[in-house]
C-alpha positions in Angstrom: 154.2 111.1 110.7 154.3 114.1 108.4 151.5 116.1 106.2 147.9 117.3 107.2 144.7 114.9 106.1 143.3 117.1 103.0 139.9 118.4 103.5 137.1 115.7 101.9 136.7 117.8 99.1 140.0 118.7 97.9 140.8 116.0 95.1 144.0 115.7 93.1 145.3 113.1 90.6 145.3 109.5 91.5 146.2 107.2 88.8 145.4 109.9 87.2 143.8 111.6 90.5 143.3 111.5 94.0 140.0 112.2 94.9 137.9 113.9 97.5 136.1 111.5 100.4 132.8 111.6 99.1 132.2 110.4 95.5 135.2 111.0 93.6 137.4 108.0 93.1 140.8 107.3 91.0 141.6 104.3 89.2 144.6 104.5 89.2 143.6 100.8 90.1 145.5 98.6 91.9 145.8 100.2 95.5 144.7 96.9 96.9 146.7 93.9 94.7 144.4 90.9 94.0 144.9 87.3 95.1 141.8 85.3 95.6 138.1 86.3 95.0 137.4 87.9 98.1 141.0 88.9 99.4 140.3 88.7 102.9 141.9 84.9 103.5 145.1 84.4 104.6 146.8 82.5 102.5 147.4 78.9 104.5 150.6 78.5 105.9 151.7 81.9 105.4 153.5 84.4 107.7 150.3 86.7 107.9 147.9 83.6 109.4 148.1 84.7 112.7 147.1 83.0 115.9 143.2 83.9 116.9 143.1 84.9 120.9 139.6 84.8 121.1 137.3 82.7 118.0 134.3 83.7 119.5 134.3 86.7 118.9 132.7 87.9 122.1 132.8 91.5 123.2 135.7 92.6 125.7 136.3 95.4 127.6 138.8 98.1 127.1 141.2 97.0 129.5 140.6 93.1 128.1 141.9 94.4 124.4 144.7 96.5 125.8 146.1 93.4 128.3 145.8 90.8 125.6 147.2 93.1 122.6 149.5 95.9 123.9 152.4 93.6 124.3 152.1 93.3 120.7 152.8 97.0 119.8 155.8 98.1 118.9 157.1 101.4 119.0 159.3 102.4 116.0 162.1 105.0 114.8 163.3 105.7 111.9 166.2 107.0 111.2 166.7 108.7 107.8 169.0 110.9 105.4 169.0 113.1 102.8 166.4 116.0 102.3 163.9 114.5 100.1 160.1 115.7 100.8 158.6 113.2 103.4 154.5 112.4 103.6 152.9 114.5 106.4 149.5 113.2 107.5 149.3 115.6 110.9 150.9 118.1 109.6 154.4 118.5 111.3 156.7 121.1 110.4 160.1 119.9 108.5 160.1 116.3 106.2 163.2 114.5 105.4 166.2 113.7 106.8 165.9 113.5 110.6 164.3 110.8 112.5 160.3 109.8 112.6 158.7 107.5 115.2 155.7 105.8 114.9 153.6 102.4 115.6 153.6 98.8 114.7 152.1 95.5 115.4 153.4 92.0 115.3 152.0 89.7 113.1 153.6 86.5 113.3 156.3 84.6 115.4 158.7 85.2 112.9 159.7 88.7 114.3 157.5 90.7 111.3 155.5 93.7 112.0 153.2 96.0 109.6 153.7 99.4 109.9 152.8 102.6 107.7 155.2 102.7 104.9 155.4 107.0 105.5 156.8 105.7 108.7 160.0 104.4 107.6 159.9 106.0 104.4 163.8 106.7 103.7 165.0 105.6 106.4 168.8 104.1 106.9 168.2 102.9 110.2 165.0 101.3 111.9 164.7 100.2 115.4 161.8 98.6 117.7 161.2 98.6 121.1 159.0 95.5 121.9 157.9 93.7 125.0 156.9 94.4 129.1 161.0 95.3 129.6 161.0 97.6 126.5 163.9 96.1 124.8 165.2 97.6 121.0 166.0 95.5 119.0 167.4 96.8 115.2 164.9 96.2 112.1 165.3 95.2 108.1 162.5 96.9 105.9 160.9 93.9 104.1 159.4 96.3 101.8 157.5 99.1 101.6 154.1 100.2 99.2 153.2 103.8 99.1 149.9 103.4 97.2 148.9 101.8 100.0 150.9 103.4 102.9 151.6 99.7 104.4 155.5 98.1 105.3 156.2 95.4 106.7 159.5 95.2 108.9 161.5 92.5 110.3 162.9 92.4 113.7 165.2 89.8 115.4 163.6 89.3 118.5 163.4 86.8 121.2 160.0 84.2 120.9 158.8 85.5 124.5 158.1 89.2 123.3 157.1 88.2 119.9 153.0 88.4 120.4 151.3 88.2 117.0 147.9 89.9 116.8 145.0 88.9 115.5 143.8 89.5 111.9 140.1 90.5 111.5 137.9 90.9 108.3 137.4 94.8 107.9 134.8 93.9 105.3 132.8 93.6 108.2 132.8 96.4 110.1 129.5 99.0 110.8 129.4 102.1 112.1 128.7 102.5 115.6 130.7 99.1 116.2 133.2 100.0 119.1 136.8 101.0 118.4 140.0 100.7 119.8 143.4 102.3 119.2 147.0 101.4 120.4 150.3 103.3 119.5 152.7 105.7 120.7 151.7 109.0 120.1 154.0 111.8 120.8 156.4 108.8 121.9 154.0 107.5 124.6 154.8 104.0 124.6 151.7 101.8 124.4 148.9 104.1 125.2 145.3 103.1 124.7 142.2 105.5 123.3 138.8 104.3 122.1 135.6 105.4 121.0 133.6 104.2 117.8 134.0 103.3 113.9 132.6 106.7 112.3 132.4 105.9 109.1 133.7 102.9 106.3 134.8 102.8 102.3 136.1 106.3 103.1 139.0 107.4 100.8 142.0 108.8 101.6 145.2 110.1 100.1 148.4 107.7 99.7 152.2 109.2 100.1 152.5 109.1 96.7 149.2 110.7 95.7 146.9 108.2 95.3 144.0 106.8 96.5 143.7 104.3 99.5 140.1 102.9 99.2 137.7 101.6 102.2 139.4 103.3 104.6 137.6 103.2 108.1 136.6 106.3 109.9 137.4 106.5 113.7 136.6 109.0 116.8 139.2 107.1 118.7 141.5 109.5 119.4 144.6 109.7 116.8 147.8 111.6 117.0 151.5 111.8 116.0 152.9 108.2 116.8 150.0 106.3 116.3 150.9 105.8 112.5 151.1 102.3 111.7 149.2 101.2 114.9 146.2 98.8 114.9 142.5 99.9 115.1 140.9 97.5 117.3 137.7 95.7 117.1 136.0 94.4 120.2 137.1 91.3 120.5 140.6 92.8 119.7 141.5 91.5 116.4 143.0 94.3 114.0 140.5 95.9 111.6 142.6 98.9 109.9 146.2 100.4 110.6 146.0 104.1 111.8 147.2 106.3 109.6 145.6 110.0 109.3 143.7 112.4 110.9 141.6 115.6 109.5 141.2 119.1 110.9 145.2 119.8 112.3 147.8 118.4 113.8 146.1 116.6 116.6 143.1 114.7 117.2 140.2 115.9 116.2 138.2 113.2 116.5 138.5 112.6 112.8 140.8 109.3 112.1 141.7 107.2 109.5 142.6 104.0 109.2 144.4 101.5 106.5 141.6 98.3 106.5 143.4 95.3 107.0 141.9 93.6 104.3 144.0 95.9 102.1 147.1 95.6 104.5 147.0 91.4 104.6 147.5 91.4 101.0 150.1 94.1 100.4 152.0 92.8 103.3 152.0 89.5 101.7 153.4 90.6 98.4 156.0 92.7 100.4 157.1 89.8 102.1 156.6 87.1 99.3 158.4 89.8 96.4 159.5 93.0 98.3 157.7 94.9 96.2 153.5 95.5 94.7 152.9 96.1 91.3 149.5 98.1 90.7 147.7 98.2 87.4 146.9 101.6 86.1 144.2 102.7 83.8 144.9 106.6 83.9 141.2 108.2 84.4 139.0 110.1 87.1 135.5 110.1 87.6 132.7 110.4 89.8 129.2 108.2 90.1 126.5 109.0 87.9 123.4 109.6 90.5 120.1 110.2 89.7 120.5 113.9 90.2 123.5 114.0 87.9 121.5 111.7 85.2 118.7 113.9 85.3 120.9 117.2 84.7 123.2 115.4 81.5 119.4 113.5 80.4 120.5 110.3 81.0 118.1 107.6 81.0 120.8 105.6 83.6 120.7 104.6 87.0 124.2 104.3 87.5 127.9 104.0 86.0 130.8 105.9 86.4 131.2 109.2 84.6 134.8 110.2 83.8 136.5 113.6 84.7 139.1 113.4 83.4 141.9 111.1 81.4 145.8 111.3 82.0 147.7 112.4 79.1 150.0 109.4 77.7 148.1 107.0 80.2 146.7 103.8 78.8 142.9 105.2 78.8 144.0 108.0 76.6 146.2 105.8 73.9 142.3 104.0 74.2 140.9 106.9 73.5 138.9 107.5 76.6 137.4 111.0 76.9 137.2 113.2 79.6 134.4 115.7 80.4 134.4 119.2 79.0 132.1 121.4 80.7 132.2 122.3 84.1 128.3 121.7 85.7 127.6 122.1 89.7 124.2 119.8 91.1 123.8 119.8 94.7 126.8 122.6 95.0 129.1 120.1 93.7 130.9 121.1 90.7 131.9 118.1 88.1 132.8 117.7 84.4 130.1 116.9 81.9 130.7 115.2 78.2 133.1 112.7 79.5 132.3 108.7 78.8 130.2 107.2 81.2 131.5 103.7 82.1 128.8 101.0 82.4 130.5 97.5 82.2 134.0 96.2 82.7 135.1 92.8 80.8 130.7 92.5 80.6 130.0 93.0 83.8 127.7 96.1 84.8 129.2 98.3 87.1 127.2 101.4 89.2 129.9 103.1 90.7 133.4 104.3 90.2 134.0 101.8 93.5 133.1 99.3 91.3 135.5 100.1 88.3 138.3 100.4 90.9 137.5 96.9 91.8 137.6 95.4 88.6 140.7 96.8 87.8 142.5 96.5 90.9 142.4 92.9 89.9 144.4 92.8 87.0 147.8 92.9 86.8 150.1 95.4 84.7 150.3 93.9 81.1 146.8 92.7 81.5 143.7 94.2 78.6 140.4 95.2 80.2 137.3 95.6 78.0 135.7 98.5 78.7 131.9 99.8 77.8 131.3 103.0 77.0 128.3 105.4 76.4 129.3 108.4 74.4 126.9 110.6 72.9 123.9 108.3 73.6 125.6 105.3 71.8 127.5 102.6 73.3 131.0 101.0 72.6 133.4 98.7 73.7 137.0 99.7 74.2 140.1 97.8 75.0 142.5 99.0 77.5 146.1 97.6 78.1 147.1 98.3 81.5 150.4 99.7 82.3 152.3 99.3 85.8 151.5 102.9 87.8 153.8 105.6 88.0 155.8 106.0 91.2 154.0 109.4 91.9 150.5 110.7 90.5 150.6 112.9 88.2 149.2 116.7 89.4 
């Protein structure tokens, strides 16, 4: 678990650019693939339907979530080669080559488990330790998605210390709901921290630059070794997969997770294809509030305004522009002149959030209609969406 959380407002390109926590977003569209409507189903009969513990849903107590979910934690190591330049969330020294540990959870009796994918990024050789006796068994990488920082793994491993954990519907967390933590930081097998969900629909940077959407904000403490370890609800059913922290190289009280509404559906793909395919659109942008209408004269209560446009990307062969003049409202700095988005394929959108959306469910290949207001006018523009570049650009 390598590089330091960036500060919420640092941005850099995500599909086109990854942005800063609060109101920049990328579309480089597609961190979360598309299945059905609401993606938050299993699909039936799938490896990811996991077995429910407790359908009520009733609250239980710290040492309830811990004895009914710990045995289904794995601790991982990875063992890789080479020297390439490794993804460092807390901010530990070196990055490459070597061998990184981190977290997992089991999520089916079939012996898979989701983990980060900066866990076993490169790696030759990966091994879990699962169940009471603390047995290793050796693992296959089913495939791994950087845009989204989820893997899923495959171990061979005896039905008695298989213990699947339950999915839950991280569209439906608050903040202030409780929150609980499992992992193995600094190789502590199986330890347990809690606290409360801080914040949701935070955004966070992805290995390869990007942005992972709707993350979940935690005070449960995070460190080292909890990377790819479930965040907890009360009733214990996974809501995220732990990923980052902000502030240094420990707990701060500052943590991240993965929702596992993005996770159940890039851990299907990875295990249905071995591989996601985003769309990419190529542009940055922020929402257009009030304050920000009022300073450009915008008679507009919402929309997303774009930054800026990736050269060669499929909203710059459209001809998107991107905003020329650098303006600051509420000490924020952002890029007037640029096109403000206001529909997608017709349909009205208010926020960048919501242009993410409607292009993180197309597919690479696929046209989306854009409309545009440019210099008080609008216009329609069609964009062909191209499959996103293994790194973002920046």
């Amino acid at each position: 678990m390598k590089r330091i959380l960036r500060t919420p407002f640092v941005s850099a390109l995500a599909g086109g650019l990854v942005v800063a926590i609060l109101g920049w977003a990328a579309i480089a569209a597609g961190w979360v693939e598309a299945g059905d409507e609401s993606g938050l189903a299993a699909p039936a009969a799938t490896p990811l339907t996991a077995p429910v513990a407790d359908q009520s849903g009733r609250a239980l107590s710290v040492n309830d979530i811990y004895s009914k979910d710990a045995p289904g934690v794995a601790f991982i190591r990875a063992d890789a080669a080479g020297s390439q330049e490794a993804f460092d969330p807390f901010g530990q020294p070196g990055g490459g080559g070597g061998t990184a540990t981190g977290s997992g959870f089991v999520i089916d009796g079939e012996g898979r488990i989701v983990t980060n994918a900066h866990v076993v990024e490169g790696a030759e050789e990966i091994s879990v330790t699962l169940g009471e006796d603390g047995d290793t068994y050796e693992a296959e990488l089913l495939g791994a998605d950087a845009s989204t920082d989820v893997a899923v793994i495959q171990v061979d491993a005896p039905a008695e210390v298989l213990h699947p954990l339950t999915l839950g519907d991280s569209s439906q967390v608050e903040v202030g709901d409780a929150a609980v933590a499992i992992g193995n930081p600094f190789g502590l097998d199986r330890t347990a921290t809690a606290g409360i969900i801080s914040a949701i629909q935070r955004e966070i940077r992805s290995p390869n630059g990007f942005t992972i959407t709707d993350a979940i904000q935690t005070d449960a403490p995070i460190n080292p070794g909890n990377s790819g370890g479930p965040l907890l609800d009360s009733a214990g059913r996974v809501i995220g997969i732990n990923s980052q922290i902000a502030g240094g190289e420990g707990n701060v009280g500052i943590g991240f997770a993965v929702p596992i509404n993005t996770a159940r559906e890039i851990a299907q793909q990875l295990i249905d294809d071995g591989e996601v395919q985003h769309a990419f659109l190529g542009v940055s942008g922020t929402d257009l509030t009030s304050e920000i209408a009022d300073v450009l004269n915008l008679d507009r209560d919402g929309g997303a305004l774009v930054q800026s446009v990736v050269p060669g990307s499929p909203a710059d062969e459209a001809g998107l522009e991107a905003g020329d003049a650098e303006v600051t409202v509420g000490g924020q700095p952002f890029q007037a002149g640029g096109d403000l988005i206001v529909a997608v394929d017709g349909e009205p959108v208010a926020t960048m959030t919501d242009v993410i959306a409607a292009v993180d469910s197309k597919q690479p290949g696929e046209a989306v209609e854009l409309t545009l207001l440019r210099n008080g006018e609008e216009r329609s523009v069609e964009v062909e969406l191209t499959e996103r570049p293994e790194q973002a650009a920046g």
